[in-house]
C-alpha positions in Angstrom: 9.5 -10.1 5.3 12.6 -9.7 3.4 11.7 -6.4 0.9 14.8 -6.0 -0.6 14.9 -10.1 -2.4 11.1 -9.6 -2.9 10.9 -9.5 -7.1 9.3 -6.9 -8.4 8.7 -4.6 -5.5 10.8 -1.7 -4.2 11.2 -1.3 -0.6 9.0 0.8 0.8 11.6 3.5 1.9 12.9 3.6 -1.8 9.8 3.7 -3.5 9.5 7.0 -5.6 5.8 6.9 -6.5 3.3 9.2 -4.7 0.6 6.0 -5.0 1.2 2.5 -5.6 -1.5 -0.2 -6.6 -3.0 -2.8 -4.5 -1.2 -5.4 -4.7 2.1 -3.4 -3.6 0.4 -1.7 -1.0 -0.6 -5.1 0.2 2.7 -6.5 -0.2 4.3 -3.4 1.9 1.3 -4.2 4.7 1.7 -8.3 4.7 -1.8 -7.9 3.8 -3.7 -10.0 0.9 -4.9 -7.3 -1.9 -8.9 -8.3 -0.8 -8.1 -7.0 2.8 -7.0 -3.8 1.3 -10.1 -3.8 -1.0 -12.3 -5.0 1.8 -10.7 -1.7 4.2 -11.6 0.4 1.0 -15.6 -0.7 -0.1 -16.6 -0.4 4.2 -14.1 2.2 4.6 -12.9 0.3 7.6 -9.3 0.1 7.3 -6.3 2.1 8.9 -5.9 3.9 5.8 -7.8 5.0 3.1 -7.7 4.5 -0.9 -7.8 6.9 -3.3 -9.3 6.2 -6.7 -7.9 7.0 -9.8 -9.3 6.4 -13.2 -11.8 3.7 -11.5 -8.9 1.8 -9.8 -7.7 2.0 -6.3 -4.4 3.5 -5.5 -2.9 3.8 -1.8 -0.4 7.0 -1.1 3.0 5.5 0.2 2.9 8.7 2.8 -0.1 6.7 4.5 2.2 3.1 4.3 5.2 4.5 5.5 3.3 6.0 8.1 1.4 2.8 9.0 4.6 0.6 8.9 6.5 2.8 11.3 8.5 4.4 8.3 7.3 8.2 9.1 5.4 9.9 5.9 
């Protein structure tokens, strides 16, 4: 996956926020968002979801360390 052409998404090792959405989390993992939803509602995944306002959020610590990046 190429992340530095990818529109609209910062790699992973540049990204500044503590939590990203779904949809970037799933972008970083080569996941489709439902996986990532799916891993959150049966709390089956390799990493866990953290809610905020109602909403799902993933901590970029958790990607980097599941990608091989090092939190």
């Amino acid at each position: 996956m190429n992340h530095v052409n990818a529109p609209g998404y910062v790699p992973l090792h540049l990204e500044t926020r503590s939590v990203v959405d779904t949809a970037t989390a799933a972008f970083h993992l080569n996941r489709q968002p439902q996986t990532l939803r799916e891993w959150s509602s049966r709390s089956s995944g390799p990493i866990h979801a953290v809610r905020i306002g109602g909403r799902l959020g993933w901590r970029v610590a958790d990607l980097r360390a599941l990608v091989g990046g090092g939190a």
